[in-house]
SEFIVO-497024 format. One record per residue (C-alpha): residue in three letters; chain; x, y, z. Coordinates in Angstrom, 3 decimals, padded with zeros to 6 digits, always signed. Each point is the difference from the previous one (the first is absolute). Layout:
<nuros>
   resn   chain         xx         yy         zz
    Ala       A          X          Y          Z
...
</nuros>
This chain:
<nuros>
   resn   chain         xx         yy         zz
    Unk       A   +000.000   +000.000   +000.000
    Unk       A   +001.739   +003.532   -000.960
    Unk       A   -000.577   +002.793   +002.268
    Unk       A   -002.759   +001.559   -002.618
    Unk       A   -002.101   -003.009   +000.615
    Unk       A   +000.458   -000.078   +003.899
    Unk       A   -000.805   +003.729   -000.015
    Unk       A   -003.497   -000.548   -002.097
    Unk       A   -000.678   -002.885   +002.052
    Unk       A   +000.276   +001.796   +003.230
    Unk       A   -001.377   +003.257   -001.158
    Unk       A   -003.173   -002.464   -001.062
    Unk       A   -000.210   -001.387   +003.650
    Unk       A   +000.366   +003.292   +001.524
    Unk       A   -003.202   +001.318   -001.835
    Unk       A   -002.168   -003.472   +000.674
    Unk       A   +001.181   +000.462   +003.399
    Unk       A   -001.285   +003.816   -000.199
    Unk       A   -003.161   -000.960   -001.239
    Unk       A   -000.351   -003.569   +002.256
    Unk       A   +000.048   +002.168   +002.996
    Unk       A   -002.298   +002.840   -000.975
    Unk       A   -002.233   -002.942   -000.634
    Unk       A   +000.304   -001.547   +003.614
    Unk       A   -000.035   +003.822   +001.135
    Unk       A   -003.651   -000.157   -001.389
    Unk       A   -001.237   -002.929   +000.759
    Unk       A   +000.986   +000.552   +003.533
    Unk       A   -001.470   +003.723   -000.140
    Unk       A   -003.290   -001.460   -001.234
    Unk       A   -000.513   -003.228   +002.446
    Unk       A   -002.838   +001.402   +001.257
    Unk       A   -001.573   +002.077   -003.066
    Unk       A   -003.356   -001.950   -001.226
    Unk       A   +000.535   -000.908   -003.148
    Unk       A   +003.728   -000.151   -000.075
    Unk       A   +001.177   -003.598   -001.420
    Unk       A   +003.603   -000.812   +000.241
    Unk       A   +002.148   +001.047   -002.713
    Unk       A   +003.756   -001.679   -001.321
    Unk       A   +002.856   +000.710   -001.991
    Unk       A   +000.152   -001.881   -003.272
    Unk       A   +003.702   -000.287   -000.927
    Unk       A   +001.485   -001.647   -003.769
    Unk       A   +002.766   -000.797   -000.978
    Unk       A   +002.203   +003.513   -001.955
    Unk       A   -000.153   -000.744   -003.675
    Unk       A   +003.203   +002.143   -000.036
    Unk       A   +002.032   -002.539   +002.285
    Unk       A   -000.808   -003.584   +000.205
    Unk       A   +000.316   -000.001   +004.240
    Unk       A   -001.444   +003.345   +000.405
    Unk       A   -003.106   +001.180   +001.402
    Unk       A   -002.900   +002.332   -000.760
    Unk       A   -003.466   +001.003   +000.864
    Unk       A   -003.104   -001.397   -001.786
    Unk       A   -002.767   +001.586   +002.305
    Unk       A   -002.280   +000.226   +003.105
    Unk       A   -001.977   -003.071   +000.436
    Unk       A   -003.140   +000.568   +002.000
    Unk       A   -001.331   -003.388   +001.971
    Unk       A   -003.518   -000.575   +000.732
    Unk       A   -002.006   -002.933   -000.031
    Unk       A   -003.365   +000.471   -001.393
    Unk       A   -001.593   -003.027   +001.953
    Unk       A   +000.883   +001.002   +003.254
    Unk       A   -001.484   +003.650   -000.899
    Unk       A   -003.307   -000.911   -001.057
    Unk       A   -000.182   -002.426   +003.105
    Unk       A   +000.745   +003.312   +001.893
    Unk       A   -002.085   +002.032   -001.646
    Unk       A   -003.004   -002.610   +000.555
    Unk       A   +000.480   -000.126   +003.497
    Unk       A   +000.029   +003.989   +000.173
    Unk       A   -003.221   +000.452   -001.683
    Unk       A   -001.688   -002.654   +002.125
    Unk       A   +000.950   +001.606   +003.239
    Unk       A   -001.050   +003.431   -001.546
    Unk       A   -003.409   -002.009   -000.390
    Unk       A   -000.035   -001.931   +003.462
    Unk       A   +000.997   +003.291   +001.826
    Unk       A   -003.126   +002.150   -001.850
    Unk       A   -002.472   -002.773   +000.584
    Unk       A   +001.149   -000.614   +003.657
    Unk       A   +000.090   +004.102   +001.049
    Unk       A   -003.444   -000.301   -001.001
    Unk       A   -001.720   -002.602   +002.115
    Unk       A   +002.398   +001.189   +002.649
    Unk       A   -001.719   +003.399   -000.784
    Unk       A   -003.582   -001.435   +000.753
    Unk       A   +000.814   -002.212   +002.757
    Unk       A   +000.821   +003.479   +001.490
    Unk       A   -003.240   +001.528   -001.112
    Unk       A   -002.592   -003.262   +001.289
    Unk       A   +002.648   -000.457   +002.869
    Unk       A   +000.902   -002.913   +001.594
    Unk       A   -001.793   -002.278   +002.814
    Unk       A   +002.265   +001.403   +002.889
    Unk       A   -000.757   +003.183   -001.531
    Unk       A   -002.306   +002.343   +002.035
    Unk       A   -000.771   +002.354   -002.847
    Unk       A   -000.805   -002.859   -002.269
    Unk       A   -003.220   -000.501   -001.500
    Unk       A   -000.975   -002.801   +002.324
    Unk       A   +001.114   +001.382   +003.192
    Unk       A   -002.324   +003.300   -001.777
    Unk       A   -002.884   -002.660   -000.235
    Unk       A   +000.357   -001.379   +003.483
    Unk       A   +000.269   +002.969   +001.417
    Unk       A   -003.771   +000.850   -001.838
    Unk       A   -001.265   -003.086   +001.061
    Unk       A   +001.514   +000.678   +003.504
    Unk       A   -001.629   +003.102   +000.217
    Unk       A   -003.748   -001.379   -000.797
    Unk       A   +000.396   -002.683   +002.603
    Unk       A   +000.847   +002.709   +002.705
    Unk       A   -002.814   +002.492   -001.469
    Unk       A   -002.559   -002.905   +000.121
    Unk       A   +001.226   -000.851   +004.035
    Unk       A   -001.224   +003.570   +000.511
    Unk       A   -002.115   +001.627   -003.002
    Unk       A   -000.927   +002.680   +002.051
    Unk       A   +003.749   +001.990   +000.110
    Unk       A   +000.674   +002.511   -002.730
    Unk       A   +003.686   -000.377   +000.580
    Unk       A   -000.423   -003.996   -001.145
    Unk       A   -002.088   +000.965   -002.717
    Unk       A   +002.402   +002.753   -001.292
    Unk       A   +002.779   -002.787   +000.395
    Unk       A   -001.761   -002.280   -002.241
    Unk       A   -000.472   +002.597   -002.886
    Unk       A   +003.763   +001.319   +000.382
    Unk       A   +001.546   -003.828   -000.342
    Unk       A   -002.530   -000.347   -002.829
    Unk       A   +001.126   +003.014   -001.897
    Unk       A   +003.473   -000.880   +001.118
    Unk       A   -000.189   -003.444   -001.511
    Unk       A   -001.580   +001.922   -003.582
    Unk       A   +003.225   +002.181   +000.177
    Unk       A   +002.379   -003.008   +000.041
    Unk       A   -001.598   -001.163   -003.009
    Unk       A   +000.240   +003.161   -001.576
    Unk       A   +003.282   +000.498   +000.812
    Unk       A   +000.853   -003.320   -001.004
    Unk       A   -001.560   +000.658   -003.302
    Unk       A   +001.488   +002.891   -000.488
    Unk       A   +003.498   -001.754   +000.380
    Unk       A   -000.585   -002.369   -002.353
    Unk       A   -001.099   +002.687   -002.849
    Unk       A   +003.248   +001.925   +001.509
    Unk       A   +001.754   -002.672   -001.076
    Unk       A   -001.455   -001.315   -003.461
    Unk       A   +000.460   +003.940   -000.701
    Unk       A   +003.600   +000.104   +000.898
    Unk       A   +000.444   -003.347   -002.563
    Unk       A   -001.872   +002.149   -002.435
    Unk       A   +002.907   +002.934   +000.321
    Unk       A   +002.780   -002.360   +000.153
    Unk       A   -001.205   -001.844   -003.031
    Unk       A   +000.046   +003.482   -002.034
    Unk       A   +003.631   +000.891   +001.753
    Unk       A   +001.326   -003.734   -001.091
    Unk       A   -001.393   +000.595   -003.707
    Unk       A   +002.332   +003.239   -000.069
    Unk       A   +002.823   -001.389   +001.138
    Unk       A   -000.609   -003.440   -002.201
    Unk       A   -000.343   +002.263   -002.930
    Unk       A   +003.244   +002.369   +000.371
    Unk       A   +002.291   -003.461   +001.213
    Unk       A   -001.102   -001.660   -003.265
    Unk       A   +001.023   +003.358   -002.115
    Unk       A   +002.749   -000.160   +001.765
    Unk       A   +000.932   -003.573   -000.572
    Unk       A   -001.156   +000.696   -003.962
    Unk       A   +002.688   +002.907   +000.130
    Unk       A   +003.153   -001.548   +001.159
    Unk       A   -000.873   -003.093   -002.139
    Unk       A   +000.583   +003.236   -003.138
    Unk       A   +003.178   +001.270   +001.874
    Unk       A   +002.101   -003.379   +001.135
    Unk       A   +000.591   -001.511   -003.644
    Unk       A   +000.840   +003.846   -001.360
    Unk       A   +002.537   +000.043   +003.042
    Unk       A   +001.221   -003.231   -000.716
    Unk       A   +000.634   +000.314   -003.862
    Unk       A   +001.929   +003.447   +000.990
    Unk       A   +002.427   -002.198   +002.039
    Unk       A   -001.257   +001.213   +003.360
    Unk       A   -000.800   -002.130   +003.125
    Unk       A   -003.924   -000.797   +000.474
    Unk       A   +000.378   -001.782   +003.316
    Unk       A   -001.516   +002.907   +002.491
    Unk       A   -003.016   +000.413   -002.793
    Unk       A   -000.654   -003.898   +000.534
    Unk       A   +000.323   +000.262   +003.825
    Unk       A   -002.416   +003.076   -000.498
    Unk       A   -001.894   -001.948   -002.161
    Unk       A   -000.167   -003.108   +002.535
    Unk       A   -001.184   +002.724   +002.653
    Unk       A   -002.979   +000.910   -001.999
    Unk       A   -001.003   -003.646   -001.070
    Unk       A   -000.093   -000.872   +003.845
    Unk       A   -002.467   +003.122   +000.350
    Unk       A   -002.152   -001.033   -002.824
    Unk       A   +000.315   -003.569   +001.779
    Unk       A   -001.298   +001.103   +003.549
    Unk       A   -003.740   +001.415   -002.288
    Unk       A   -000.223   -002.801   -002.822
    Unk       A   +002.431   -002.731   +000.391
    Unk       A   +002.015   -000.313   -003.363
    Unk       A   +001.573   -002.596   -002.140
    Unk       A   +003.456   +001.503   -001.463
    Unk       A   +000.538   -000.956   -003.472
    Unk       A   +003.629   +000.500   -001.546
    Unk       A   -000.006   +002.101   -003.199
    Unk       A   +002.707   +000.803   -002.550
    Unk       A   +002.287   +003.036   +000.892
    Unk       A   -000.255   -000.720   +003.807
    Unk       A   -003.475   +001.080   -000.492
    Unk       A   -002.628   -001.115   +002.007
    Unk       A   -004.041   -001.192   -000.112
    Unk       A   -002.463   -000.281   +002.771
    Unk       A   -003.147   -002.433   +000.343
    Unk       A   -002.159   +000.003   +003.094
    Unk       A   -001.151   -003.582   +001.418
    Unk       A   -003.122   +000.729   -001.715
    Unk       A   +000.944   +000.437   -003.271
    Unk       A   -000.064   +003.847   -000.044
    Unk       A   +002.888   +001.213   -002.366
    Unk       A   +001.895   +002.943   +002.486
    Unk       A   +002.536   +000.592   -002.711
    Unk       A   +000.482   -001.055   -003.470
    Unk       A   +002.343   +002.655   -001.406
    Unk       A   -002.554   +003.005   +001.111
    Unk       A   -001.433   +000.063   +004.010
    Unk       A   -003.329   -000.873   +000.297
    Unk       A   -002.467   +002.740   +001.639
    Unk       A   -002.621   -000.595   +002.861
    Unk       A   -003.127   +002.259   +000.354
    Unk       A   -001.761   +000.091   +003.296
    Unk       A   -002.077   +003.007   +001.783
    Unk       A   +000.181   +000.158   +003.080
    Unk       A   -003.195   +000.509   +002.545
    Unk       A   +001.713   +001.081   +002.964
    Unk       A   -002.680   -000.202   +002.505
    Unk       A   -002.318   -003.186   -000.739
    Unk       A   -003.513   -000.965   +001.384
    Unk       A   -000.711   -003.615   +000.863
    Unk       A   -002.848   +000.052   -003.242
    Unk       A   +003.016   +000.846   -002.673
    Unk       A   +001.244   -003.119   -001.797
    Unk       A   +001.582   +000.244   -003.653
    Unk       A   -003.261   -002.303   -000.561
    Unk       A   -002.054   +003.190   +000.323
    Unk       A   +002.464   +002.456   -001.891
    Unk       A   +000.840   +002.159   +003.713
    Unk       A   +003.485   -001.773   +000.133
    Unk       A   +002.606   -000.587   -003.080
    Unk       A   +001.202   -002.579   -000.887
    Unk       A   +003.488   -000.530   -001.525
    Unk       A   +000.735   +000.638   -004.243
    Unk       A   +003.158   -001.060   -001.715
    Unk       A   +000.607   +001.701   -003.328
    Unk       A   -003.673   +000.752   +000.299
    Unk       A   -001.161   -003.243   +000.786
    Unk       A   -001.447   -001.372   +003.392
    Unk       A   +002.001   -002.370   +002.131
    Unk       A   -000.474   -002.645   +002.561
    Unk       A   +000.556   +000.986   +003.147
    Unk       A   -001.617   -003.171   +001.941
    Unk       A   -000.118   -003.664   +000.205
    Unk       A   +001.802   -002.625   -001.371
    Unk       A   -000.129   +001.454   -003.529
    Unk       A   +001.658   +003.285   +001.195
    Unk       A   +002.526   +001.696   -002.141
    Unk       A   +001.614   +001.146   +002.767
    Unk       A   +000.306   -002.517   +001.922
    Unk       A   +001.996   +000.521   +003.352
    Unk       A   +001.767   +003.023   +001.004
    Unk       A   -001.180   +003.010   +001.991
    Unk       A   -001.678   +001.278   -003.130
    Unk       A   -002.691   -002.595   +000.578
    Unk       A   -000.587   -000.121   +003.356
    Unk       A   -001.020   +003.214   -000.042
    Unk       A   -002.757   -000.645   -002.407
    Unk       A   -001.019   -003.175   +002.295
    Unk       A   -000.442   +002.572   +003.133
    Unk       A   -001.595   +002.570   -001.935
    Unk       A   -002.803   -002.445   -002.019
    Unk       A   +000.178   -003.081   +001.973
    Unk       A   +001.329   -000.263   +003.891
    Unk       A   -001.141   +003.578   +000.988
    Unk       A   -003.424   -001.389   -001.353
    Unk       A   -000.501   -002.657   +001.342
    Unk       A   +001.177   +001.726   +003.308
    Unk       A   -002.684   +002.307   -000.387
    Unk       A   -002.529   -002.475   -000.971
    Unk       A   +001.020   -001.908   +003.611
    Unk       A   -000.995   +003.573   +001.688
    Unk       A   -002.785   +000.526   -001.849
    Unk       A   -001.602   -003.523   +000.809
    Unk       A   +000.450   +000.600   +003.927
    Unk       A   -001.563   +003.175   -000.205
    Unk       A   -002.607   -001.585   -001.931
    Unk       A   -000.751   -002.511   +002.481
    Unk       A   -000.019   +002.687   +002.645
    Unk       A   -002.685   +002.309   -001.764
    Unk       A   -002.400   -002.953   -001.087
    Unk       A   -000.035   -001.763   +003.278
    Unk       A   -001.198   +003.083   +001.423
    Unk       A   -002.875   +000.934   -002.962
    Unk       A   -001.014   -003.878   +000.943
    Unk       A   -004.076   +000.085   +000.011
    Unk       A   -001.364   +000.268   +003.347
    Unk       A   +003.149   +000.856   +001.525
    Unk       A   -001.344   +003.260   +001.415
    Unk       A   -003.505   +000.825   -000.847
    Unk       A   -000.358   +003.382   +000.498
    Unk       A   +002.323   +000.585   -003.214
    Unk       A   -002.290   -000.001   -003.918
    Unk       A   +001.343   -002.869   -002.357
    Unk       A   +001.521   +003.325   -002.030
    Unk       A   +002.215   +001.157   +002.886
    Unk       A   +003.485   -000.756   +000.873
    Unk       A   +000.945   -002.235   +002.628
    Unk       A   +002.876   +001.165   +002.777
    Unk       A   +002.561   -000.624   -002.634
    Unk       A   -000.418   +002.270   -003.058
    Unk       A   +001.492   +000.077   -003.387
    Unk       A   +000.569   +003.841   +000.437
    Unk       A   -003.209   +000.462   +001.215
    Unk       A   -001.685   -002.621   -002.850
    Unk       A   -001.232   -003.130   +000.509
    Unk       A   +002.380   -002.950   -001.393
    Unk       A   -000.441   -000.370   -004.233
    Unk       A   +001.894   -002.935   -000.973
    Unk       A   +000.741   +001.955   -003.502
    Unk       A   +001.766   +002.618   +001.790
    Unk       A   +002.221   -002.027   +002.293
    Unk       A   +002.994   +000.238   -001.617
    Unk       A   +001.889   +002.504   +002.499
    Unk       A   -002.639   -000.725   +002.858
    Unk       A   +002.626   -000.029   +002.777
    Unk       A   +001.154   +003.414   -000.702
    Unk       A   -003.682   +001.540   +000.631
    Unk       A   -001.105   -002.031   +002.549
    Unk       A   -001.255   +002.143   +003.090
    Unk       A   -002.300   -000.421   +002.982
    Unk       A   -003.472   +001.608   -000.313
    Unk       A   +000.171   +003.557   +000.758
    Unk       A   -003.135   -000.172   +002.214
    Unk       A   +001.749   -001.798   +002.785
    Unk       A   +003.243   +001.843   -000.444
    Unk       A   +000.008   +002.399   +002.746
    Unk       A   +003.309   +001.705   -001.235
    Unk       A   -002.197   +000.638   -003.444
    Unk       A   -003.196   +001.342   +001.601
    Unk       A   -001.565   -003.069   +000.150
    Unk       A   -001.330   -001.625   +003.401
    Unk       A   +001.481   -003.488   +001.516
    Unk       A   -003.241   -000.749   +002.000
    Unk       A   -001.292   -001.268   -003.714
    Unk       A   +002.147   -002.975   +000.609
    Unk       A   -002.151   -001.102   +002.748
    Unk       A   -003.310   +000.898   -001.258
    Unk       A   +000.634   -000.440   -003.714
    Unk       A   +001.478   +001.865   -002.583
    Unk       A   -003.295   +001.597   -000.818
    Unk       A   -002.034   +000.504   +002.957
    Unk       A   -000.699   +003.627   +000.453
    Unk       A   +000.054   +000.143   +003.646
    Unk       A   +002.610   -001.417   +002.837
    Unk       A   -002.419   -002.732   +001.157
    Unk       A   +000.574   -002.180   +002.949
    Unk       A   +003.009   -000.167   +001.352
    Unk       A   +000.970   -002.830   +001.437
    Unk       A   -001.623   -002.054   -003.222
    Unk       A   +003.508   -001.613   -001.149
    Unk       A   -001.850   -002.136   -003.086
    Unk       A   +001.791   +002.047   -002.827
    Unk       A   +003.132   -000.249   +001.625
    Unk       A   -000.025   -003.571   +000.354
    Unk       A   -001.765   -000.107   -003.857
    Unk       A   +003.364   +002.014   -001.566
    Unk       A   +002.418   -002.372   +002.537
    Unk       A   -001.625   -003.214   -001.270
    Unk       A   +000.028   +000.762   -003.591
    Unk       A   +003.820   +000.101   +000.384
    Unk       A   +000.141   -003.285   +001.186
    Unk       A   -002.182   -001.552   -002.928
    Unk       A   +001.393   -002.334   -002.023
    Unk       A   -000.287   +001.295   -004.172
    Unk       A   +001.224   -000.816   -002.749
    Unk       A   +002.935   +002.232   -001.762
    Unk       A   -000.608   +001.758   -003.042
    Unk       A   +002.111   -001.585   -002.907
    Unk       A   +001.371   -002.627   +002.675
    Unk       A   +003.268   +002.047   +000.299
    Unk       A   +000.606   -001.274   +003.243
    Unk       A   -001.336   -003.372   -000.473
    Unk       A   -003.133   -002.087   -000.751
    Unk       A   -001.138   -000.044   +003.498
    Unk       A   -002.588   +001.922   +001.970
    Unk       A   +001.628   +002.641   +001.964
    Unk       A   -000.039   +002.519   +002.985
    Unk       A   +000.668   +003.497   -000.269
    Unk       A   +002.951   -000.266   +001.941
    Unk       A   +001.339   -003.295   -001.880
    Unk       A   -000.416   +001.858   -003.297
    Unk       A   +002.353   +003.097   +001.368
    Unk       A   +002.218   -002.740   +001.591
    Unk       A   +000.241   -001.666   -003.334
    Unk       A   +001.013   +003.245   -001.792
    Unk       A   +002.670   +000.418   +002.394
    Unk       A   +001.478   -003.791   -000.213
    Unk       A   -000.013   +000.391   -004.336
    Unk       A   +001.965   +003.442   +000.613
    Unk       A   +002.700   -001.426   +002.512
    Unk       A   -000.034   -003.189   -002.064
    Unk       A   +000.944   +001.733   -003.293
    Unk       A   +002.247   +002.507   +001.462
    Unk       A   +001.709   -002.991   +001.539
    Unk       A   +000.253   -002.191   -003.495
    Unk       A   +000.961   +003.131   -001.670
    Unk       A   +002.767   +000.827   +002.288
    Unk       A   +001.574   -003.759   -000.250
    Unk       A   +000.345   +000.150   -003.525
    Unk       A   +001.589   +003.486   -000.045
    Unk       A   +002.342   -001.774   +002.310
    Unk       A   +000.866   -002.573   -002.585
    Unk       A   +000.187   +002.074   -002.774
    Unk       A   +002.737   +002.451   +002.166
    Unk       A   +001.535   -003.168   +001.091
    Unk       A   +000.241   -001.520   -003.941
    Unk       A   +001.195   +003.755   -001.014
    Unk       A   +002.458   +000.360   +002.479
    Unk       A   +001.503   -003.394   -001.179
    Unk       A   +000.199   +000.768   -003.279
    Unk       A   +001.128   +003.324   +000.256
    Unk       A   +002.870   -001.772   +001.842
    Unk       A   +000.382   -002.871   -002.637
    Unk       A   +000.868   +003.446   -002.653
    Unk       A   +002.457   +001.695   +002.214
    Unk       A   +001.846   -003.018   +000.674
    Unk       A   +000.625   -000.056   -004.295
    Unk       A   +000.231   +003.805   +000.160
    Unk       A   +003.228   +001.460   +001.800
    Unk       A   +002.183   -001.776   +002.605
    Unk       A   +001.870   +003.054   +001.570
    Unk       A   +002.545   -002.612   +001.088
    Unk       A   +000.706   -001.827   -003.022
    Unk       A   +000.161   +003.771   -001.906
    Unk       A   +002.533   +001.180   +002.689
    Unk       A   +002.293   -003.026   -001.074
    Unk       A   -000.717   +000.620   -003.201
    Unk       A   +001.523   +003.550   +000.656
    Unk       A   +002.968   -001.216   +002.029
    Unk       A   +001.111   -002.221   -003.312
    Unk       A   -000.509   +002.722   -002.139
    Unk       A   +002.324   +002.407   +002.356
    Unk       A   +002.618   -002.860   -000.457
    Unk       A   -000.574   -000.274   -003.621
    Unk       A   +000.575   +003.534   -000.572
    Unk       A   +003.375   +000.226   +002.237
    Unk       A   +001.395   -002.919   -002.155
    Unk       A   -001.066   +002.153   -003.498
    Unk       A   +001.587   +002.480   +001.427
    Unk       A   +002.960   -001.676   +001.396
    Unk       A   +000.761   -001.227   -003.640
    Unk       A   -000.597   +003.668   -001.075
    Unk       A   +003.144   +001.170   +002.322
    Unk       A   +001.781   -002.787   -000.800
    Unk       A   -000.340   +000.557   -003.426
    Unk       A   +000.610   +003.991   +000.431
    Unk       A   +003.174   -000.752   +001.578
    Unk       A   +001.157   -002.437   -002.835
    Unk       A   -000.957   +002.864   -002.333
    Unk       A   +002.339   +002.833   +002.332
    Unk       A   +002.855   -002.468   -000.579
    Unk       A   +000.676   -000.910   -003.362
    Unk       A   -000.874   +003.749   -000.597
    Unk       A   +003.076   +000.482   +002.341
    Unk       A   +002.130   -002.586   -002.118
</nuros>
């Protein structure tokens, strides 16, 4: 080897060694950036000496598999965690059965309060206790209800929000699919654009889980698991309006809600069949058009039951078959075409409300006796405890096929909350647990911080050897010039 070949050679090593540990540099820079995927140094053979070395490129390493097992366990637990926040949510608003603001402890409390009236009919102060835990049970219905629209009206908002930002990722991802191959034909290096890219696919991923497919260029297509094409060259575009605040009678059955367009046409947001199957995307539209309805449908059959028992013929016979019984539906009698929402307008009957001008001593002689009558006659009290206590059947059989009491049927509501709440937490548990592990299965094939610093350490020696055998052959140079 003459010194002109020992000079290129270790001129060649001292700029793969240059580049080798910018590379480890980065890679230990970026352990901790999402999207960053491990990059190495390519090195050749020098086509201008046979043992020489040079540079090829920047190879980035990913593996697709593990990604898109990642990326399904992120969009499940961005699922699990919507669905379970929500039946957490209602458990909250029903209450549980140590609760003593829940609706059953409300009901006892009513039923509690008739007992005591009826041991003494003749006390005001027993009789205004019995119309304050009524309207204080009515309230907790209300309230309930008005959770529960709080809530489908919140998935409304978020659903419009997520549409935006679904939208702008996928223009995005559309955009740097244009930029990477003109950066890569120029001779520059794409790999931040595909980290940035990866970055963006996960956030499309976490709405409408996606199937990557590889295009030419580095380019890149998106499917969603139901079939939807996200991006085919151009970004598709979603259309939704958003309601904002929502009333338990709007569906997208009835026009008042809207559903979701692609391109202009509709898409399936539910069931089996739903083009966007998973993801937080569509558990948003499953708690604005199907859990947050049938929660409200669960409310509005107990305060059903609790406004027909008490318009039960005979029950109190001073009141005309046309009046309202002690429960109202805002003053109405019950229709069953107007129940939809029932638990939200549920209220005691004014004319026993003391607080609302009306007088309590109605509940002893009947809600429409005109005069105090006797009082020590405890018939009507006992009439309105009893009813209570009678065993009915439950509209729709929500809560089962059996004849129930009035407290069973709250108790009932109660048991489906916790019990929902409680499934719905356990599987958000799983799907962290299954995200966590393969979140952990990708770092361990992303960067080793250890393995890089040895990496670096070789490199350190490989450059003081390059540049060894530059002295060396400086110093040959200095002395035949000196000869």
């Amino acid at each position: 080897m003459n010194m002109s070949t020992a000079f290129n050679n270790a001129l060649g090593g001292l700029t793969a060694a240059s580049r080798g540990a910018a590379v480890v540099s980065g890679n230990i820079a970026n352990a901790l950036t999402p999207g960053y995927a491990r990059r190495s140094l390519e090195l050749a053979t020098s086509p201008i000496s046979g043992n020489g070395v040079r540079t090829v490129g920047v190879t980035r390493h990913q593996d697709p598999v593990l990604t898109a097992n990642r990326r399904t366990t992120d969009a499940d637990l961005a699922r699990q965690s919507a669905v379970s926040d929500f039946h957490t949510r209602f458990e909250g608003l029903v209450g549980s059965a140590d609760d003593a603001t829940s609706l059953a402890a409300r009901l006892s409390s009513f039923e509690g309060s008739l007992i005591t009236a009826a041991s003494s009919p003749d006390s005001a102060e027993r009789l205004d206790q019995v119309a304050r835990t009524g309207r204080d049970l009515a309230n907790g219905l209300n309230a309930a209800s008005e959770g529960v629209r709080q809530a489908r009206s919140d998935a409304d908002r978020k659903i419009g929000t997520q549409i935006d930002s679904l939208n702008q990722t996928l223009k995005d991802i559309e955009d740097l699919n244009a930029k990477i191959p003109a950066i890569q034909n120029s001779g520059g290096d794409i790999g931040a654009l595909l980290d940035q890219r990866q970055v963006l696919i996960d956030q499309v991923n976490e709405l409408i889980p996606v199937n990557v497919v590889a295009r030419d260029n580095d380019r890149v297509s998106l499917y969603s698991d139901g079939g939807l094409i996200l991006l085919e060259g151009k970004a598709a575009e979603f259309t939704f309006s958003t309601t904002g605040e929502t009333k338990p009678h709007m569906t997208v059955a009835n026009g008042l809600l809207s559903g979701l367009e692609m391109n202009g046409q509709p898409v399936r947001t539910s069931g089996e069949d739903a083009q966007i199957r998973g993801g937080a995307l569509m558990a948003q539209f499953a708690i604005r058009d199907e859990l947050a309805v049938e929660a409200q449908v669960q409310l509005d059959t107990v305060a059903r039951d609790l406004v027909e028992r008490f318009e039960t013929p005979g029950l109190d016979l001073t009141a005309l078959a046309t009046d309202p019984g002690l429960f109202t539906d805002d003053g109405n009698r019950f229709d069953a075409a107007s129940m939809t929402g029932l638990a939200s307008r549920i209220a005691i009957n004014s004319v026993v409300d003391p607080d609302a001008g009306g007088n309590s001593w109605k509940l002893r002689t009947g809600l429409g006796a005109a005069v105090p009558g006797e009082p020590g006659s405890a018939s009507q009290l006992q009439a309105f405890s009893a009813i209570l206590s009678d065993a009915r059947p439950v509209s729709g059989s929500l809560f089962g096929t059996g004849n129930m009491r009035a407290a069973e049927i709250t108790e009932a509501l109660l048991s489906k909350a916790g019990a929902n709440a409680h499934v719905a937490d356990q599987r958000k548990t799983f799907a962290n647990g299954a995200q966590l592990q393969m979140a952990q299965i990708e770092a361990e094939q992303g960067v080793d911080t250890d393995q890089e610093l040895q990496r670096l350490m070789q490199i350190e020696q490989i450059y003081a050897a390059n540049a060894r055998v530059i002295t060396v052959v400086d110093e040959l140079m200095e002395t035949l010039l000196r000869l």
